[in-house]
C-alpha positions in Angstrom: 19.2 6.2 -16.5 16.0 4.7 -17.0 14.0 4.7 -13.3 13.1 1.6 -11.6 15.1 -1.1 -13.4 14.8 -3.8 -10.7 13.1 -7.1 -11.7 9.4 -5.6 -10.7 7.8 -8.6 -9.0 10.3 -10.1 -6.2 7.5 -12.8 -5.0 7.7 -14.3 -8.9 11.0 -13.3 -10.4 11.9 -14.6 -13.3 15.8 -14.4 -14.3 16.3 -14.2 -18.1 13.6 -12.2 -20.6 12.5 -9.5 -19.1 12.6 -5.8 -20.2 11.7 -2.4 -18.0 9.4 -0.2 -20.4 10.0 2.7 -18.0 11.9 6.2 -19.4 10.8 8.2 -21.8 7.7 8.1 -23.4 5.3 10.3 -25.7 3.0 12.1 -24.3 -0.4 14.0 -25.9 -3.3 15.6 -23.5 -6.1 16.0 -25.6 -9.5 18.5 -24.6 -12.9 16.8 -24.4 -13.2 17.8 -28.0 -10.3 16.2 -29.1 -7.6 19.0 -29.5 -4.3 19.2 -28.3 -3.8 20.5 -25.0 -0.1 20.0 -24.5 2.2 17.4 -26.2 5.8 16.1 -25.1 8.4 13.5 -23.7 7.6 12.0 -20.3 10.0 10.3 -18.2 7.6 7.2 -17.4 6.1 5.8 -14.3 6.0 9.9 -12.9 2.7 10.8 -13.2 3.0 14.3 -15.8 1.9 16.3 -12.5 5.3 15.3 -10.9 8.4 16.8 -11.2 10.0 13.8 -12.0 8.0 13.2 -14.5 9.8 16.4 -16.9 6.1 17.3 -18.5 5.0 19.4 -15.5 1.0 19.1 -16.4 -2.1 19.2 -14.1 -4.7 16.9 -15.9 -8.2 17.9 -16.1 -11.0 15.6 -15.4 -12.6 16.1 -18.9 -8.9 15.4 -20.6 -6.9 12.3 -21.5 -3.5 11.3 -22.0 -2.5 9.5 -24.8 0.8 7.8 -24.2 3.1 6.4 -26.5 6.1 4.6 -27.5 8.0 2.4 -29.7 8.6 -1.4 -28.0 11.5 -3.3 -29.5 12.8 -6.5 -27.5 16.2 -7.1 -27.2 15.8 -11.0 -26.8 14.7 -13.7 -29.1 10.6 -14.6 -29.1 8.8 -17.3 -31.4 5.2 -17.1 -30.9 4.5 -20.5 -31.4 6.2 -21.6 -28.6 6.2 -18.6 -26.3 3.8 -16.0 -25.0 5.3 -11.6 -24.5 3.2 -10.5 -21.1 3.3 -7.1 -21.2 2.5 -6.0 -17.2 1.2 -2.3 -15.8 1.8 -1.3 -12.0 -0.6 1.1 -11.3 -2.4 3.7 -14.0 -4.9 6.1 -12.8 -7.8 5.7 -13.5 -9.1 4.2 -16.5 -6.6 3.2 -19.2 -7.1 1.8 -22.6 -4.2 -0.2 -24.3 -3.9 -0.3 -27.5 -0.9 -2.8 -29.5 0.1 -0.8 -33.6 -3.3 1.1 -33.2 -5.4 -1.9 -32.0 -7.3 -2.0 -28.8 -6.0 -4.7 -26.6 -7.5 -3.9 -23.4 -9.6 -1.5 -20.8 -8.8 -1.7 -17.5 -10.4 0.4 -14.2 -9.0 1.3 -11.2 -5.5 3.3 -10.7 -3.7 1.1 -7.8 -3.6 -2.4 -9.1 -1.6 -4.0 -11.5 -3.0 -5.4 -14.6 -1.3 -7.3 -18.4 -2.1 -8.7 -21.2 -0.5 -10.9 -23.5 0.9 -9.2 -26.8 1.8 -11.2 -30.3 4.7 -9.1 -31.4 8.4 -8.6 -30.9 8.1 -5.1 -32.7 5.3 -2.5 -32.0 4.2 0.9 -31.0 2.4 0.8 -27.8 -0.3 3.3 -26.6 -2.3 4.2 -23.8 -4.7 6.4 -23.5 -5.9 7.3 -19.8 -9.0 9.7 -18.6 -9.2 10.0 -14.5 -12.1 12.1 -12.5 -10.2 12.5 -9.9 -12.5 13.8 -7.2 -15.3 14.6 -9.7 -16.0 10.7 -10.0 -17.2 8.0 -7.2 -13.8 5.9 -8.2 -11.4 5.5 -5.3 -8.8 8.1 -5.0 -7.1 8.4 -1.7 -6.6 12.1 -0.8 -6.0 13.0 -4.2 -8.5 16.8 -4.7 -8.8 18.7 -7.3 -8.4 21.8 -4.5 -5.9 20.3 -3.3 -4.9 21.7 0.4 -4.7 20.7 4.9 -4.8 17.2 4.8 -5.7 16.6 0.7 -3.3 16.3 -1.7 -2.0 17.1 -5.3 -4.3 15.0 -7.9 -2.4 12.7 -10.0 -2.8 10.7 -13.2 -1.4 8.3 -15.9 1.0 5.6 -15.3 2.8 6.1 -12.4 4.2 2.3 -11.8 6.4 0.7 -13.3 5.8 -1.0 -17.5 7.3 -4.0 -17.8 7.4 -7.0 -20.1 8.4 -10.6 -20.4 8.5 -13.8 -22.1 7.5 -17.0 -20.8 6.6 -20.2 -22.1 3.2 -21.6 -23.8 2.1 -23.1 -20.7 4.0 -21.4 -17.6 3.1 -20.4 -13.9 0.4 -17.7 -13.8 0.8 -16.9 -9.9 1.3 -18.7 -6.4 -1.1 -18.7 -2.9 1.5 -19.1 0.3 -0.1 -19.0 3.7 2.4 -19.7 6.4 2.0 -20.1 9.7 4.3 -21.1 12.6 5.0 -24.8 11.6 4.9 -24.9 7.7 3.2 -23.6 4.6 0.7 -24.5 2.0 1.3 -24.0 -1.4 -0.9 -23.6 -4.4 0.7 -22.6 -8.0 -1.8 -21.5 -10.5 -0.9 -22.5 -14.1 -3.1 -22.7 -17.3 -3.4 -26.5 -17.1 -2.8 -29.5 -14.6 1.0 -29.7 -14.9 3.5 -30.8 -12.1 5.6 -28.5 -10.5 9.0 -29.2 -9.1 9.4 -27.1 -5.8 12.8 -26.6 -4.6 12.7 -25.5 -0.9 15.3 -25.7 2.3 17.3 -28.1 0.8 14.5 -30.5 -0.4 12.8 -31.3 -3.8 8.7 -31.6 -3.6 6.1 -32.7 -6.5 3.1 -30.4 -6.5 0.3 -30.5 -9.2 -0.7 -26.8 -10.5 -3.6 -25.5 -8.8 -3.8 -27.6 -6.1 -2.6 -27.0 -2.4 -0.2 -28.3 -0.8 1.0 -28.4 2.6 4.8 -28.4 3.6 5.9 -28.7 7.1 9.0 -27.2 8.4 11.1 -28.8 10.8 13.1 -26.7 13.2 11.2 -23.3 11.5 12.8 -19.9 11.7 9.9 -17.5 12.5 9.5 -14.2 11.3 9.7 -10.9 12.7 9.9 -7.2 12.6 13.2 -8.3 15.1 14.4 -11.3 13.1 12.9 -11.0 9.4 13.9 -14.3 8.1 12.7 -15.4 4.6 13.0 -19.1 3.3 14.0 -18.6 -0.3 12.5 -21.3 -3.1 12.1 -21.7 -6.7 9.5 -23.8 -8.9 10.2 -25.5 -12.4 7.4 -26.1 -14.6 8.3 -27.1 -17.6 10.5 -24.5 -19.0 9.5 -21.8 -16.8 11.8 -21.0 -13.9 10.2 -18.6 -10.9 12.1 -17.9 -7.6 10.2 -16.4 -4.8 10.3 -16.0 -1.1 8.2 -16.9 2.1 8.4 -16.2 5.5 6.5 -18.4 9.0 4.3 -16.1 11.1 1.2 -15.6 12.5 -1.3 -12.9 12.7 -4.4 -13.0 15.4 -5.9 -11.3 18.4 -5.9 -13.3 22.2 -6.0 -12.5 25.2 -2.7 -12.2 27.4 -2.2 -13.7 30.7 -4.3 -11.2 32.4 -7.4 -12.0 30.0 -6.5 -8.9 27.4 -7.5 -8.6 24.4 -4.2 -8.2 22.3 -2.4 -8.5 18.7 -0.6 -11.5 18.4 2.5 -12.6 16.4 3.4 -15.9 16.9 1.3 -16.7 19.2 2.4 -14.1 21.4 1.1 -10.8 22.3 3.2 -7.9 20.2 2.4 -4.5 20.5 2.9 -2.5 17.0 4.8 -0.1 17.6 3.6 2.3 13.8 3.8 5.3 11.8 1.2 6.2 9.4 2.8 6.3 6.2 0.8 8.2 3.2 3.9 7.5 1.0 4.2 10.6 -1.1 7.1 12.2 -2.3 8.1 16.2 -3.2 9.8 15.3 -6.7 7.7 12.3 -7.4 4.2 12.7 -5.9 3.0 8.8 -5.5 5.9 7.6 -7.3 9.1 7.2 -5.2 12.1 8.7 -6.4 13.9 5.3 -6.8 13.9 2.0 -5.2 17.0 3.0 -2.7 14.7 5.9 -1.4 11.9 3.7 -0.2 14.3 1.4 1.7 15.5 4.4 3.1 12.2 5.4 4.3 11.6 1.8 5.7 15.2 2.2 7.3 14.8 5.4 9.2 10.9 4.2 11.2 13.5 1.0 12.1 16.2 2.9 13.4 13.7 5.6 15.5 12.5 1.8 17.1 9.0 1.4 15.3 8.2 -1.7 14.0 4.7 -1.4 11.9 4.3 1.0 8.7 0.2 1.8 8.3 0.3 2.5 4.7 -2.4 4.8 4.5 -5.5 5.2 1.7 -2.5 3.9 -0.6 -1.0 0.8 -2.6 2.1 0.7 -3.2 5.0 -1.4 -5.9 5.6 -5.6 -5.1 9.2 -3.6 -4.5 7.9 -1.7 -1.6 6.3 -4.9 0.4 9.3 -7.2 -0.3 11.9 -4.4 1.6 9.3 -4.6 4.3 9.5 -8.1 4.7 13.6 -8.3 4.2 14.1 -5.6 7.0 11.5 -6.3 9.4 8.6 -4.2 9.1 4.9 -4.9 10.1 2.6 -3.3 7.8 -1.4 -2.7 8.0 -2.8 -2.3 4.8 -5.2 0.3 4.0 -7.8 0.1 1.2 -8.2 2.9 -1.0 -11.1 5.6 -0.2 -13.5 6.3 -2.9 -17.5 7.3 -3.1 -18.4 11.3 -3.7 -18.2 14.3 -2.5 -17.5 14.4 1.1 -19.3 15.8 3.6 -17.3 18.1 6.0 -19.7 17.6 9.0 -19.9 13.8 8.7 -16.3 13.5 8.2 -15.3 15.6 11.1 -17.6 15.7 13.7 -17.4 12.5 14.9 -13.3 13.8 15.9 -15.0 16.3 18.7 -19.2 14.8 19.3 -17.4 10.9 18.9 -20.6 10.5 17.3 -21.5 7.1 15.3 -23.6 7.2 12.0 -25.0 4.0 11.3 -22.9 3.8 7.7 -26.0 2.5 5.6 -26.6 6.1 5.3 -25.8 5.9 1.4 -26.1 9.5 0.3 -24.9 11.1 3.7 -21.8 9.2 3.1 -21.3 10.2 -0.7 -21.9 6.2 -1.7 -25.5 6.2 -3.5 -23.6 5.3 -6.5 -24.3 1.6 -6.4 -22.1 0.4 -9.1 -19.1 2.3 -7.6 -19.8 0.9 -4.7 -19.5 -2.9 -6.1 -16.1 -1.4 -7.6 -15.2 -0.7 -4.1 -15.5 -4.0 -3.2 -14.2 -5.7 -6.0 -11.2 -3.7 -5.9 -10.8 -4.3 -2.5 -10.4 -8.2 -2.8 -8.4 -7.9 -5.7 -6.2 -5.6 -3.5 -6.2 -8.9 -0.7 -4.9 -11.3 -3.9 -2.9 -9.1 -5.1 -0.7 -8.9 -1.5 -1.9 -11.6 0.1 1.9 -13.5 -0.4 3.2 -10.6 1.9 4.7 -11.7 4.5 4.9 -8.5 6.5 1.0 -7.4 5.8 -0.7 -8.2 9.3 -3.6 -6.2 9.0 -6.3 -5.0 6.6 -7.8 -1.8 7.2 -11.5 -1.4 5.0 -13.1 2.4 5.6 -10.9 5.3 7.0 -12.6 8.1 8.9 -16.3 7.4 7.1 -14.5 8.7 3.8 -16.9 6.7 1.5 -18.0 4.1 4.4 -20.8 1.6 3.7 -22.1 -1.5 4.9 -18.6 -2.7 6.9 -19.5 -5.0 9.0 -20.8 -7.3 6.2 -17.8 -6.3 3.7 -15.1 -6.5 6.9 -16.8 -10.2 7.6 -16.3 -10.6 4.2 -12.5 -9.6 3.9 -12.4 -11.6 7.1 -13.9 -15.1 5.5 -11.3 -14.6 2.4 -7.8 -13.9 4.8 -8.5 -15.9 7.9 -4.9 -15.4 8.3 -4.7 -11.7 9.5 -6.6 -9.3 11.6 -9.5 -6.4 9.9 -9.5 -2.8 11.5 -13.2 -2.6 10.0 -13.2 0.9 10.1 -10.6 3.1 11.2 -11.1 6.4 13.8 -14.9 6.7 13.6 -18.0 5.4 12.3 -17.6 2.4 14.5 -20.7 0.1 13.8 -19.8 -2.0 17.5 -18.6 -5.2 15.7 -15.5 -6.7 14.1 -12.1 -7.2 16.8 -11.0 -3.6 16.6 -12.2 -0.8 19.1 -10.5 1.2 16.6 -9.6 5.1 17.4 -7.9 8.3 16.3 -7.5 10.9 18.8 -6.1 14.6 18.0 -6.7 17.6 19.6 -7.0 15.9 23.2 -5.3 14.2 25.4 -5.6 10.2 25.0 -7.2 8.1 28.2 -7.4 4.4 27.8 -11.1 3.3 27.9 -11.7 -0.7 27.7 -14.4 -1.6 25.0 -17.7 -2.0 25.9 -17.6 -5.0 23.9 -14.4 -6.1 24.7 -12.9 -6.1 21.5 -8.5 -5.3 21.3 -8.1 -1.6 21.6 -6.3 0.4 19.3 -5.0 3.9 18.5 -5.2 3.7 15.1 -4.4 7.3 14.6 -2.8 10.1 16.7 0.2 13.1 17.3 0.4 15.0 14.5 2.9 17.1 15.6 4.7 19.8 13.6 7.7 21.3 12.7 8.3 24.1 9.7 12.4 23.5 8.8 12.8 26.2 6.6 14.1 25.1 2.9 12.4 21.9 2.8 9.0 22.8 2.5 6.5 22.1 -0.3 4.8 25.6 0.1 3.9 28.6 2.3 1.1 26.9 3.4 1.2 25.0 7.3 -1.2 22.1 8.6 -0.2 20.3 11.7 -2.0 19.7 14.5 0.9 21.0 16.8 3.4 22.9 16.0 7.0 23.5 17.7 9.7 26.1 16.7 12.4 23.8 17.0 14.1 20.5 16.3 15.0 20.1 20.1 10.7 21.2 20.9 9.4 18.9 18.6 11.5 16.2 20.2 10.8 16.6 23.5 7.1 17.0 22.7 6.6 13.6 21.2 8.6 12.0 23.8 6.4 13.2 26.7 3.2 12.7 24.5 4.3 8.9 24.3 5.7 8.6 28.3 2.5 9.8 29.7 -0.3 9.1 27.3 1.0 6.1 25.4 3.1 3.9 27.4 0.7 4.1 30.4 -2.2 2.4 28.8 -0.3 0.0 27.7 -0.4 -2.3 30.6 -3.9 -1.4 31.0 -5.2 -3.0 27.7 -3.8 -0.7 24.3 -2.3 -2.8 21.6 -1.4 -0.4 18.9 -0.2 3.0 18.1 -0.1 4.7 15.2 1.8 7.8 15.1 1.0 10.9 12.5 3.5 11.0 10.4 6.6 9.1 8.7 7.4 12.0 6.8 5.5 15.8 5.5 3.3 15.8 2.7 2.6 19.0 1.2 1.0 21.1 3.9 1.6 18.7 5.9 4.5 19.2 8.4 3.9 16.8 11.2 6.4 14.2 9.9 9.2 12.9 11.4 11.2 13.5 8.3 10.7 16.8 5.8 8.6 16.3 2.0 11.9 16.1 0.6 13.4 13.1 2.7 16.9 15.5 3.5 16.1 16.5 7.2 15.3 13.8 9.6 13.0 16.4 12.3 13.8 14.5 15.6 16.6 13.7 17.5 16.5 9.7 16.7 18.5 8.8 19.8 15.6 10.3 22.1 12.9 8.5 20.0 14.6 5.5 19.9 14.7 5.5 24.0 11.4 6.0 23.9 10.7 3.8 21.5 12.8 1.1 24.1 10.8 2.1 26.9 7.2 1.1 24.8 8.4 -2.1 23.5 9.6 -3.0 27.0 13.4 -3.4 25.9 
């Protein structure tokens, strides 16, 4: 069966023309030198480090994969009329794409989707991919060459979905929706100045391509993590058919009645109720399993009573976001980590001393690299286009734990100035330069006290728990990291409750607005999930969670 064969792109789904290029593939790791390290069949978009994946290789910094395979479309296409986009998910790092032998593209950065357009019906298609991993200033995540605690098992190559379509000469390119609580405006980007038919709710609008328009909703069914309704639409243009999905929110911070600083949806103050979510998987590494196993993943934080995901130094498949919004899940959106090699005292010190580095400290923060750090940002508001139609995306978060931090509060006023529509966590557990709207904290190893910002900014718990449990047969390896750890199912439970009913729920009259539990599920080392690495043991008792999850959210 060939993995992943949903339509990849659910905000811009096209019905007819399409073909999945995941399954097997060719694949060659050549030395620096140009030998032949290793050379087999891959089971495509597993990264060859991944089980899944059936090559079982650990790529080297200095070595690169050269992937092929044979393309042959199984649907009409005359070039004269009609274009072949041929689409990438996610490779890592730099990949090189190359149509019978000819180079066609480059592309950097391993977490963002990229395409080109391609001439043939018939051709062999190869990519060749080279990634640093932790020995380049690209971001990473918590991919490490020594891999171990709280860093995980480098990864490389494709490891998203290949895809391909046809569409006409002159089609829809991509759309711009931002909602809010009465209506939406629209813009759809096209190659020229055509009109667009928009079928939505019952009614037929004219737009022109690539300029907005607004729509207002009467009667308007809000969104939210408690009722997740989408308005479905479609647009004609021409030929081209698209059929996408919206849904009427609002993001913000405000004060409640009492003169709080709080997240808002809707107008209202809603406390997110999260799990950080690192979104690895045992057999698959970053690549899920299937599409089933992250709405099971989605499924169990709803059913334990959370209702925000933080997806953490990670971005994941269109496929991922759209089961977010169809079942009701908040998500803050992490960027991805980058810069050098980091220091252990800067990135850990600030956990006990709750010390603050001003973070123009270029080389203390492994960032003197200045055209990595341009990458950074570039990638970063590609990242914001590239999601910015989620509906369930309430939050940005720029610079986790000073892990390649630089210059925020300009780039977070940036990010801020391009998405007026949701709220930045400027930087995330320490490092905190005193601006943005975030007094944003993690707290392990101590108890948590509520503390109102000096600067009055909304407080958040951004990080915290950790709490661990070993369940014998589901573990990754012999080696343990938690910051907690309980012998038993029944422990672990009862530990997590009180941590919530007398550090948690207490401050939240008194001003907290967010908590973000450590974890969804293990990773690796990593046993402080509230499912095991391999997704077959749910840790907790759900009933007792959910409780207190009731008890939080005031229900």
């Amino acid at each position: 069966m060939i993995p992943f064969p949903e339509y990849p792109r659910p905000q811009l789904e096209r019905k007819k023309d399409w073909l999945i290029l995941n399954g097997e593939w060719n694949l060659k790791v050549l030395s620096e030198k140009g030998d032949t390290v290793k050379e087999g069949s891959i089971t495509v978009p597993f990264s060859p480090e991944a089980p899944l994946s059936g090559f079982g290789h650990q790529t080297l910094p200095e070595e690169t994969l050269v992937y092929s395979r044979q393309v042959s479309l199984p649907f009409p296409f005359d070039k004269d009329k009609e274009k072949l986009i041929l689409h990438f998910g996610a490779v890592d790092y730099e990949a090189r794409i190359l149509i019978d032998g000819e180079e066609k593209k480059t592309h950097k950065g391993g977490y963002l989707p990229f395409s080109l357009e391609v001439e043939k019906s018939e051709f062999l298609l190869t990519v060749e991919v080279k990634d640093p991993t932790d020995n380049g200033d690209q971001e990473r995540g918590k991919q490490k060459t020594k891999r171990g605690g709280i860093w995980y098992t480098p990864q490389s190559g494709i490891w998203q979905t290949v895809w391909i379509e046809k569409v006409p000469s002159v089609y829809i390119t991509g759309l711009k929706l931002i909602p809010d609580t009465t209506g939406f405006s629209i813009t759809v980007f096209c190659q020229e100045d055509e009109e667009v038919t928009l079928s939505f709710n019952g009614e037929k609008y004219t737009l022109k391509a690539n300029e907005e328009k607004r729509i207002q909703v009467s009667s308007p069914h809000l969104w939210s993590p408690e009722d997740p309704y989408l308005y479905h639409f479609s647009l004609l243009l021409g030929n081209d058919e698209v059929f996408s999905y919206l849904g009427l929110r609002s993001f913000g911070v405000g004060e409640d009645g009492n003169g709080i600083k709080r997240l808002m949806l809707n107008g209202k103050s809603y406390f997110h109720h999260a799990l950080l979510d690192q979104g690895y998987w045992m057999d698959g590494l970053y690549t899920p399993p299937s599409d089933e196993a992250m709405v099971e993943d989605i499924r169990i934080a709803k059913d334990m009573g959370f209702n925000c995901l933080r997806k953490h130094i990670k971005i994941e498949s269109p496929r991922w976001y759209y089961h977010c919004d169809r079942l009701g899940m908040l998500v803050w959106q992490d960027a991805v980590s980058g810069g050098g090699k980091y220091n252990p005292l800067i990135i850990t010190a600030p956990l006990i001393l709750g010390s603050h580095l001003k973070d123009n400290h270029y080389s203390l923060l492994g960032r003197r690299n200045e055209e990595k750090r341009k990458e950074f940002e570039d990638n970063l508001f590609s990242m914001i286009d590239t999601l910015f139609n989620t509906v369930s995306i309430a939050m940005w978060v720029v610079f986790n734990e000073a892990w390649g931090q630089f210059d925020s509060v300009r780039i977070g006023k940036e990010v801020e100035r391009k998405d007026p529509t949701r709220t930045v966590d400027y930087h995330s557990g320490w490092l905190d330069q005193g601006e943005g709207s975030f007094r944003s904290l993690h707290v392990y190893f101590r108890p948590y006290v509520f503390h109102k910002d000096k600067k009055n900014r909304c407080v958040i718990l951004s990080e915290f728990g950790g709490y661990g449990h070993k369940v014998q047969g589901h573990t990754w390896g012999d080696d343990t990291f938690e910051y907690k750890g309980f012998k038993s199912r029944e422990e672990l439970t009862d530990a997590v409750v009180d941590l919530y009913e007398k550090q948690i729920i207490p401050a939240v009259s008194k001003g907290l607005s967010a908590s973000v539990y450590t974890q969804l599920s293990d990773v690796e080392d990593e046993l402080n999930g509230l499912v095991t690495y391999d997704r077959k043991v749910v840790k907790m008792d759900k009933e007792k969670i959910r409780a207190m999850s009731d008890k939080l959210l005031g229900k």
